[in-house]
MARLUMKE-704193 format. One record per residue (C-alpha): x negated, y, z negated. Coordinates in steps of 0.001 Angstrom, whole numbers, padded with zeros to 6 digits, always signed. Each point is the difference from the previous one (the first is absolute). Last residue first. Layout:
N
XYZ
...
***
This chain:
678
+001201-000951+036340
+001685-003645+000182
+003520+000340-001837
-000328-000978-003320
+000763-003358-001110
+002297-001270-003012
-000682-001672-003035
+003102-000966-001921
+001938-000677-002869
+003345-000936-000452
+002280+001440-002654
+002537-002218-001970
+003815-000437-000373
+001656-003655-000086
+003307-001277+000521
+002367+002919-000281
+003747-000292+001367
+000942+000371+003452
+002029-002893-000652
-001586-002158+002768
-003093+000625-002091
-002443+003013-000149
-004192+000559-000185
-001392+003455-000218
-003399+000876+000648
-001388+003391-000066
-003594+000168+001992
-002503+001600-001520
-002850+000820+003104
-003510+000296-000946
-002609+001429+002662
-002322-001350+002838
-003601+001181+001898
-001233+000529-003576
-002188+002514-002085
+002818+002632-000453
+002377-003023-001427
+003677+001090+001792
+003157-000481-002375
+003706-000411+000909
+002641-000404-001632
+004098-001641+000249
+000026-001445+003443
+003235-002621-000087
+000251-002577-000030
+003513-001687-000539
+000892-003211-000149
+002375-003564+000633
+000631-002495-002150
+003123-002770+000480
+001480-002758-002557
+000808-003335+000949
-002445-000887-002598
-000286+001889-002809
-002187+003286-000130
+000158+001513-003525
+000833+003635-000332
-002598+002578-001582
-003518-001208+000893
-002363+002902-000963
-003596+001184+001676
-000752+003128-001173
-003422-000396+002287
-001013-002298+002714
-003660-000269+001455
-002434+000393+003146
+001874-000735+002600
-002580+000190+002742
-001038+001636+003478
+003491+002034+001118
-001571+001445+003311
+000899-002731+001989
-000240-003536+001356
+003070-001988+000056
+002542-001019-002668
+002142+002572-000682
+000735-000935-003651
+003817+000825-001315
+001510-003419-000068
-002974-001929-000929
-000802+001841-002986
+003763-000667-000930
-000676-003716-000109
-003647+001040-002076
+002345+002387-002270
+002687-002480-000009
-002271-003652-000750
-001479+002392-002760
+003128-000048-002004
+000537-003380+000946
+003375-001163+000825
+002883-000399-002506
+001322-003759-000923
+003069+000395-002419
+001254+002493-002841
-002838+001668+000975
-000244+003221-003497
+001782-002544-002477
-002085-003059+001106
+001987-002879-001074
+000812-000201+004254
-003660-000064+000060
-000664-002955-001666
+002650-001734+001504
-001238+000411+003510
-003827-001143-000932
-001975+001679+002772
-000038+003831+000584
+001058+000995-003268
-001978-002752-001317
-003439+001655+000446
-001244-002189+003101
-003004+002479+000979
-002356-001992+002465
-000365+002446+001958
+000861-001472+003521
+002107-002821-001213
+001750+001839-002610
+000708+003172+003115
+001038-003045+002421
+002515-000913-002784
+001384+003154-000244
+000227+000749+004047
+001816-003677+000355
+002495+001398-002503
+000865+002343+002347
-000037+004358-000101
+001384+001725+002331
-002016+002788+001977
+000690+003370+001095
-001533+001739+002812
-001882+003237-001727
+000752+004103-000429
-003077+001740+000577
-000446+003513-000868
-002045+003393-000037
+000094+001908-002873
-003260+001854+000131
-000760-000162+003288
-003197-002180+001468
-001254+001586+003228
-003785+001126-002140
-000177-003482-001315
+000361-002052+002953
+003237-001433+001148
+000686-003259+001166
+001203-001616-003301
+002941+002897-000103
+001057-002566+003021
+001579+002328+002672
+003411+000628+000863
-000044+003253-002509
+002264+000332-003656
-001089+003145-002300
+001386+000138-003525
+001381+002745-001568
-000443-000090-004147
+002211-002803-001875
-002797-002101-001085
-002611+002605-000588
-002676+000371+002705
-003237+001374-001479
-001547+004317+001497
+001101+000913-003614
+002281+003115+000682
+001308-001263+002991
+000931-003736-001738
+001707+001978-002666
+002227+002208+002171
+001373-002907+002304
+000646-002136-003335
+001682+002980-001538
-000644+001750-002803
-001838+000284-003099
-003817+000811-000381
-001694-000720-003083
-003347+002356-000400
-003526-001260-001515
-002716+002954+000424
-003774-001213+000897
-002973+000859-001798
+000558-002827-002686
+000971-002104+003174
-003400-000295+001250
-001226-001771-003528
+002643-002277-000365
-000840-001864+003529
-003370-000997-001712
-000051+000680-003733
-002103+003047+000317
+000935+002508-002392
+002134+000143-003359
+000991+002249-002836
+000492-000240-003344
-003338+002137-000833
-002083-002704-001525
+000948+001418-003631
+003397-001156+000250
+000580-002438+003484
-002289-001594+002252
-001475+000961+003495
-001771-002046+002670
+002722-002299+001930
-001280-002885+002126
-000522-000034+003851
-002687+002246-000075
-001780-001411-003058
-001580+001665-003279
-003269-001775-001001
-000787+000364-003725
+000866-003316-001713
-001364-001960+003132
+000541-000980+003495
+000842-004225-000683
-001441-002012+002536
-002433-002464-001533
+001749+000777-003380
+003323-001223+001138
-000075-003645-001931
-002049+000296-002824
+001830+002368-001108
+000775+004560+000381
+003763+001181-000531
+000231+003644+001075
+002320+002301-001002
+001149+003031+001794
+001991+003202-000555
+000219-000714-003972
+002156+000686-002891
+002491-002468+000959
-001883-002399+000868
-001350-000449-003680
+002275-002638-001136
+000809-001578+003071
-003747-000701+001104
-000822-000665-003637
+002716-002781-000436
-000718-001487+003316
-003752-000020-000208
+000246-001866-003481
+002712-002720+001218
-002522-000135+003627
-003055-000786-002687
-003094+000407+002718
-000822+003543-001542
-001784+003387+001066
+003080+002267+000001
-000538+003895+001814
+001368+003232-000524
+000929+002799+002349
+000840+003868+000572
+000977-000022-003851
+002856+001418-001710
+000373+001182-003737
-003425-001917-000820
+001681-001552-003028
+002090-002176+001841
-003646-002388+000397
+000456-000189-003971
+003566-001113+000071
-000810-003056+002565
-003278-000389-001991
+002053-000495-003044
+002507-002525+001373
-002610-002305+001800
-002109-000411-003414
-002666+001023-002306
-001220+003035+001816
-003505+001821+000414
-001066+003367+001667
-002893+000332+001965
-000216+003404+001485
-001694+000560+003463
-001990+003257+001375
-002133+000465+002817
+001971+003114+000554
+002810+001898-000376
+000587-000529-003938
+004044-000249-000543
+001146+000940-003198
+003507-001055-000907
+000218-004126-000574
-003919+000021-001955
+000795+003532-001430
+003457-001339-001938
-001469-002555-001645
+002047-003308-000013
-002611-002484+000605
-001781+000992-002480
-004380+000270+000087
+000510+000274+003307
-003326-000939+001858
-002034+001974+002732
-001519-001305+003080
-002621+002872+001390
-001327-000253+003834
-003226+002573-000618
+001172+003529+001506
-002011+002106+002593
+001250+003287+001257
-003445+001610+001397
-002904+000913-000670
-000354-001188-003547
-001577-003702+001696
+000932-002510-002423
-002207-001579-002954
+002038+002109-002595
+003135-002521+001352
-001508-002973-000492
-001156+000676-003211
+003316+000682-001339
+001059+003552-001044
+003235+000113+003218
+001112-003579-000701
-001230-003030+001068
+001439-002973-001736
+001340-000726-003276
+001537+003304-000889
+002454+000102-002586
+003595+001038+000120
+002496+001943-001615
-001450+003729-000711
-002930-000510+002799
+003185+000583+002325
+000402+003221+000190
-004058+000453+000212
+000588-002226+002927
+002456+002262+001335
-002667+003202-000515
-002515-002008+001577
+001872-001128+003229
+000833+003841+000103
-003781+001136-000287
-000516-003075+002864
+002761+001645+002610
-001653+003116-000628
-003342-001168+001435
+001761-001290+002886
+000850-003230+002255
-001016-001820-002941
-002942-001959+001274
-001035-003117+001656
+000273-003239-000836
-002025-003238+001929
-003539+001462+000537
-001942-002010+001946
-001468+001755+002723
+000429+003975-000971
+002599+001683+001737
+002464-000703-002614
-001811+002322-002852
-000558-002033-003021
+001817-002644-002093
-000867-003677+000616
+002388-002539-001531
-001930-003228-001133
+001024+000531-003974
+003600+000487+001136
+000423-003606+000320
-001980-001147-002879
+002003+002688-001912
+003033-001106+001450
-000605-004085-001102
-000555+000952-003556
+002662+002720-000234
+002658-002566+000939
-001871-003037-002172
+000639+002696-002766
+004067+000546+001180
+000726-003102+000484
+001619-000759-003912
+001939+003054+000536
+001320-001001+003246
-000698+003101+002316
+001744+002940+001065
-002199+002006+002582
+000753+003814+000250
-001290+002129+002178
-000071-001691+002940
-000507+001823+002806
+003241+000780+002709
-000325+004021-000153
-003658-001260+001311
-003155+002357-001379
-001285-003034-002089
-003746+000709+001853
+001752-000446+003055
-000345-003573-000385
-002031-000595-003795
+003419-000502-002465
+002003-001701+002299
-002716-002468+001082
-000900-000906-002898
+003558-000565-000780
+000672-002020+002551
-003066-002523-000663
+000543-000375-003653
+003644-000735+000979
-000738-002538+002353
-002335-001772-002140
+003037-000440-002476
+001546-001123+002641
-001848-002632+001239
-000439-001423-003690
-003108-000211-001465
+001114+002703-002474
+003274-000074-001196
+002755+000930+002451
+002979-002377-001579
+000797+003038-002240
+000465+002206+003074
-002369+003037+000787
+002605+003152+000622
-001626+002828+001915
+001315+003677-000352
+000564+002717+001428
-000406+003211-001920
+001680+002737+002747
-001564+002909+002253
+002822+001346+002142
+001966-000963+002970
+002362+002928+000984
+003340+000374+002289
+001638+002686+000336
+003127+000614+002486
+000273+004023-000464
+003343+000471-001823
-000121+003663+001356
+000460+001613-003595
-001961-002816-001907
-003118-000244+002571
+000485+004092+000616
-000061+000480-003997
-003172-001943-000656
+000923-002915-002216
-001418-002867+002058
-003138+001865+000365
-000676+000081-003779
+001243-003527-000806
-002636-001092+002898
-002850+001689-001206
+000683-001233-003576
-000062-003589+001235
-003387+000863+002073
-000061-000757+003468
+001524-001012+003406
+003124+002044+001619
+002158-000290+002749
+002299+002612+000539
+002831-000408+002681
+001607+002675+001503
+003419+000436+001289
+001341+001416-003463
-002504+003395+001102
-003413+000810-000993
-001401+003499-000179
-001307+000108-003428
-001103-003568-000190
-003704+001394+001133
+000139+003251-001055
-003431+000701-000998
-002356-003704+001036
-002933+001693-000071
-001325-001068+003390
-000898-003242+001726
+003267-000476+001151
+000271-002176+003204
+002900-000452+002373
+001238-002634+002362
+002574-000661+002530
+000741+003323+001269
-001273-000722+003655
+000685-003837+000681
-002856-002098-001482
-002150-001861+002375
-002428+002215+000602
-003271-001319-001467
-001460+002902-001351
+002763+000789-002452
-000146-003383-001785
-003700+000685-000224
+000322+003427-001502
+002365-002312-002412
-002943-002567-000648
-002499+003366-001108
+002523+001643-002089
+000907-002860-001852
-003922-000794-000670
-000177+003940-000388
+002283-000013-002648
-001871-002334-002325
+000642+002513-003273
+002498+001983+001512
+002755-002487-000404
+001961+000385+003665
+002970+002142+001531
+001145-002701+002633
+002603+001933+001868
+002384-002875+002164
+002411+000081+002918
+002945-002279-000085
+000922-002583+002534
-000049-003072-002072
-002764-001716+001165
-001920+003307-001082
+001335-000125-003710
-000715-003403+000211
-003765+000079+001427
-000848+003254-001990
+000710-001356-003607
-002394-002711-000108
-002241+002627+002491
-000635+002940-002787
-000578-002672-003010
-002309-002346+001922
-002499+002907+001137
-000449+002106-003200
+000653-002805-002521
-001152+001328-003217
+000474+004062+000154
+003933-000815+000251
+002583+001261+002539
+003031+002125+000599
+001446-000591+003236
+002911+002282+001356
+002503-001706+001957
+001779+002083+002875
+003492+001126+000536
+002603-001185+002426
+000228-003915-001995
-000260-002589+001864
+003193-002242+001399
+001039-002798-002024
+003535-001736+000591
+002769-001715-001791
+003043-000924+001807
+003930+000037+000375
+002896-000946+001875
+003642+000546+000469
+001194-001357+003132
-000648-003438-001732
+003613-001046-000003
+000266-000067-003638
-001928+003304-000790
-003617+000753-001534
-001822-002878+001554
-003829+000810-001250
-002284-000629+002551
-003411-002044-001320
-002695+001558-002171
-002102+002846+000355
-001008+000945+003589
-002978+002137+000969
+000559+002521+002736
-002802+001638+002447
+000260-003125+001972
-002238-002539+001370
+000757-001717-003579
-001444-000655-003563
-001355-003618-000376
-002937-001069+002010
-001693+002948+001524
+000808+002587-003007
-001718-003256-001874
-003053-000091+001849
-000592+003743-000512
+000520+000133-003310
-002611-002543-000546
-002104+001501+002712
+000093+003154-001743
-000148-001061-003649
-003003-002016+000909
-001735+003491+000844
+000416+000973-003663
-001441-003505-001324
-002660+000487+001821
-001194+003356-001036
+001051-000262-003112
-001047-003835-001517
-002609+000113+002777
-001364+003306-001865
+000273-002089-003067
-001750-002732+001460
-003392+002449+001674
+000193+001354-003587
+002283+003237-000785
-001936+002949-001771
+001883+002414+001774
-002856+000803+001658
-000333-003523+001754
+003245+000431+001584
-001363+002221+002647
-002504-002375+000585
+002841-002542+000774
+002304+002061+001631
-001930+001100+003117
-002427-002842+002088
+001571-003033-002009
+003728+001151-000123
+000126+001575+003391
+001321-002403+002194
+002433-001227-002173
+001386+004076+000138
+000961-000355+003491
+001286-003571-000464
+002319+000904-002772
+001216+002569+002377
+000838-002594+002921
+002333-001629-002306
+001671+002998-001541
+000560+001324+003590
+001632-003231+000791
+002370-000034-003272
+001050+003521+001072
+000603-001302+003349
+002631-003083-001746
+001268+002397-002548
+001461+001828+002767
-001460+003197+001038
+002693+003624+000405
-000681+000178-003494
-003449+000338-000291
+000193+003083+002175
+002947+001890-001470
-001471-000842-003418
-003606+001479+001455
+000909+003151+000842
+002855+001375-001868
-000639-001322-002959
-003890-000402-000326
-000096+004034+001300
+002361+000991-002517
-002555-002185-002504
-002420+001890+000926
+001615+003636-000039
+001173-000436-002996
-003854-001631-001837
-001885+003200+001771
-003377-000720-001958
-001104+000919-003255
-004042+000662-000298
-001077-002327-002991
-002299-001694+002578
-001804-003159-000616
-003454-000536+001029
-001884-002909+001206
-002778-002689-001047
-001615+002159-002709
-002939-002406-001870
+000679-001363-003182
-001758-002760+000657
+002914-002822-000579
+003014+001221-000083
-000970+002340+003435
+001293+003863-000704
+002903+001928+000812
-001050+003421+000270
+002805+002438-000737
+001177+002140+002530
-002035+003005+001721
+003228+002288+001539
+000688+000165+003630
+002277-003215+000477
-000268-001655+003653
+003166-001053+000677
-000163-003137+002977
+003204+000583+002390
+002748-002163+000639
+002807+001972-002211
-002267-000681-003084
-003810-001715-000081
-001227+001237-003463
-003989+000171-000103
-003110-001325-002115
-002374+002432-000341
-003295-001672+001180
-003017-000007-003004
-002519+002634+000206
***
């Protein structure tokens, strides 16, 4: 008999006592696992998540969560080939769409990974924005933070991407510092199942981290508070239904849902065939309608074509889909598998039935010869390009056939297929093959609104361009109406959906203890030796260096041309720059007084500072005339160690000041500092 797949709660596997439902391979038939419909303790769960593994996640910074995400992509890298991959088989995946999954999924890590490294901080707050001066004398101040949420987010996933939908949404929920309960699609649980027993295994998560459900999922937003975070992927319907439960409303659960939408892809009136991107189209579609079998939330659905292209269209797909190979994916040379389940292909017949009433068949389809000729043990479906009879019919913009599926719809010009990609209601993503930039401008703008992404394939980014279909980390997945008007991933975007945003008002002193960053104002620590001498670890927040002075000569500005080169006439030409309205005369160099002030607060000899490695918010305020006199303050505003590195970041606050005491230039300094030798 086929394993009982089981819930892991409160750090312990639940082994359910009831039978379950076989869940059975999508292309044999043949039971792969069982599915209870035995409740579990959801309360005590997620009481557990809360208490146990918020505390724990966040006492890390962002920085060790981002190393644990690193070295857990590798863990589960390891085991794609050997594990995943077979596994994957059964849910009628080929060897690419289980790369599409399984790869893609573990991507998410080390993208997410890479950029909790790179730009959040060694801290356990997350910035937004600059400080806000809220009185005259700037004793008064103000700032936006993030700081995670004290409840957990609750994962509720599709049947079609078992492996990338669970981690896309783990690795910034996690990088934020928020435990996570993946309840997954029962249909390919036990490839979810199998990849989070893995996650377990390897013992980097914190206790409370994770949680499974592979149970009936009984009161599963029942017990959620207005500190969790939902997260769901699915059916439109599904979505409207979970977003109205009474605890979601009454607790204003954060809810965010990406549902099945009609994307579309636009073929441009300069696209004819023998173009590039006409050929680019044929390709991407083809490949949207046979990768995963058309089980992607991103498919197209709906291709709007030039009416007088659309024949050579269906001319160059059917040669196209002519050479696909449908069968079961273990078998050499088979190039789409199956539906992931025999249900899933009675419901891709009842929407085509839907649609029968507007369009016309002209290739594939569920009665064709092609299709008769498949195996009937399991969920197979010959690729099937319909065509809309109207362009306006409702079923075409409204019925969505999960599968290996595309509508051809055509258009007479850029304003119609602008209204007729609205249609959808919200789509995840659409896509412009075209080399006119006046026709992939008006499109883009047109229909941007009603999308989460839109992709603009030529000539010139086809070599590297990822596809209609390909959701990436650093870019957001979600669109608005029928998609679910929500959003995940988008890089930085996606950790601060599980993350609380709070302004905090007070004083300098307060604000720089509540963020761990020196705000100008806040304390500042003075010591006889060079801040330059320090290693990371001795560093203090707020230390300072108050510079020499230097005056300024003309011989200084005309050593600067000489050096550089740069003889713009407010350093040269006298009565230029005395017509100048901002000089009134010669002024120095901008970048003659950062490098001039460079050389008033560098301690020159060997130490642990190893490189400057950049300025930021730089801003010349005052002009610098000759006669006139700069002197600085540095002082240390943040501090960052890399986990992988024998040195750390140091931001150093930079402020630059006349004889007047008034402003000359402001700007952060940027620096790689040593550790202290272990």
């Amino acid at each position: 008999m086929a394993e009982l797949l089981r819930s892991y709660l409160g750090d312990q596997w639940v082994t359910p006592t009831d039978e379950g439902l076989e869940l059975l391979d999508a292309s044999t038939s043949q039971p792969v696992a069982r599915w209870s419909n035995e409740p579990v303790d959801v309360a005590a769960a997620y009481d557990y998540a809360r208490t146990v593994g918020g505390p724990a996640l966040r006492r890390m910074t962002f920085t060790e969560r981002a190393a644990i995400l690193k070295q857990l992509a590798t863990y589960l890298n390891d085991r794609r080939e050997s594990d995943y991959y077979p596994l994957s088989f059964a849910t009628g995946a080929t060897l690419f769409d289980s790369k599409f999954d399984v790869d893609g999924g573990i991507g998410v890590l080390f993208a997410y990974s890479s950029k909790g490294r790179r730009e959040l901080p060694d801290s356990t707050v997350y910035l937004d924005g600059p400080v806000e001066q809220a009185s005259k004398d700037g004793s008064f101040v103000a700032q936006h933070i993030y700081t995670p949420k004290h409840g957990l987010a609750l994962f509720i996933n599709a049947f079609n991407f078992p492996v990338w939908g669970m981690l896309e949404k783990f690795a910034p929920a996690f990088l934020a510092g928020i435990p996570v309960v993946v309840k997954p699609a029962e249909q390919t649980a036990y490839l979810t199942a199998k990849v989070f027993a893995d996650m377990v295994e390897s013992q980097l998560l914190p206790p409370g981290a994770i949680s499974l459900v592979c149970a009936a999922p009984d009161g599963l937003l029942d017990h959620l508070t207005g500190q969790d975070v939902v997260s769901f992927t699915g059916s439109a319907d599904t979505a409207r239904q979970l977003r109205q439960h009474p605890v979601v409303i009454r607790e204003s659960v954060k809810f965010t849902a990406e549902a099945d939408s009609l994307n579309c892809a636009i073929l441009g009136p300069d696209a004819v065939a023998g173009e590039p991107e006409f050929d680019l189209f044929i390709r991407e579609l083809t490949r949207e309608i046979t990768v995963k079998a058309g089980q992607k939330c991103t498919a197209i659905r709906r291709a709007f074509v030039p009416s007088g292209q659309v024949e050579p269209v269906i001319e160059a797909l059917t040669a196209k889909l002519s050479k696909v190979v449908v069968g079961d994916p273990r078998v050499e040379g088979t190039t789409m598998g199956a539906l992931a389940t025999l249900e899933q292909r009675e419901q891709l017949a009842a929407n085509l039935e839907k649609l029968a009433t507007d369009t016309d068949v002209v290739i594939g389809g569920l009665d064709s010869p092609a299709a008769k000729a498949l195996p009937d043990t399991g969920a197979f479906v010959a690729p099937t390009v319909l065509r809309a009879r109207n362009a306006t019919a409702d079923s075409v913009h409204t019925v969505e056939p999960f599968g290996p599926v595309a509508t051809l719809i055509g258009y007479q010009g850029t304003d119609e297929v602008v209204e007729l990609a609205a249609r959808g209601e919200g789509s995840l993503a659409g896509s412009v093959y075209s080399y006119d930039p006046d026709f992939v401008r008006e499109v883009v703008l047109g229909a941007a609104a009603h999308h989460g992404r839109m992709l603009v394939v030529d000539r010139d980014d086809a070599r590297s361009s990822t596809g209609h279909g390909s959701p990436l980390p650093m870019l957001v997945h979600g669109g608005p109406g029928r998609a679910g008007g929500g959003e995940e991933l988008g890089g930085i975007r996606g950790v601060l959906h599980f993350m609380q945003r709070t302004a905090v008002q007070g004083s300098p002193r307060a604000l720089a203890a509540v963020t761990g960053r020196w705000v100008p104002g806040a304390p500042t620590v003075t010591e006889d030796e060079h801040p330059f001498r320090k290693h990371l670890e001795d560093l203090a927040i707020g230390q300072v260096l108050f510079t020499d002075s230097h005056t300024v000569t003309a011989e200084d500005i005309d050593s600067f041309v000489a050096l550089t080169g740069d003889s713009f006439y407010a350093h040269t030409d006298p009565e230029a720059a005395a017509r100048n309205p901002l000089f009134g005369g010669i002024v120095a160099h901008g970048y003659y007084v950062i490098s001039r002030v460079a050389g008033l607060f560098v301690e020159p000899s060997s130490g642990p500072v190893l490189a400057n490695y950049g300025l930021d918010n730089l801003r010349f305020i005052t002009p610098v005339k000759v006669g006139d006199s700069i002197r600085a303050q540095l002082t240390c505003k943040e501090k960052k160690a890399r986990q992988t590195e024998d040195y750390g970041e140091v931001r150093w606050d930079l402020i630059v000041r006349n004889q007047d005491d008034e402003l000359v230039a402001t700007y952060d300094v940027l620096t790689l500092v040593a550790k202290r030798a272990s």
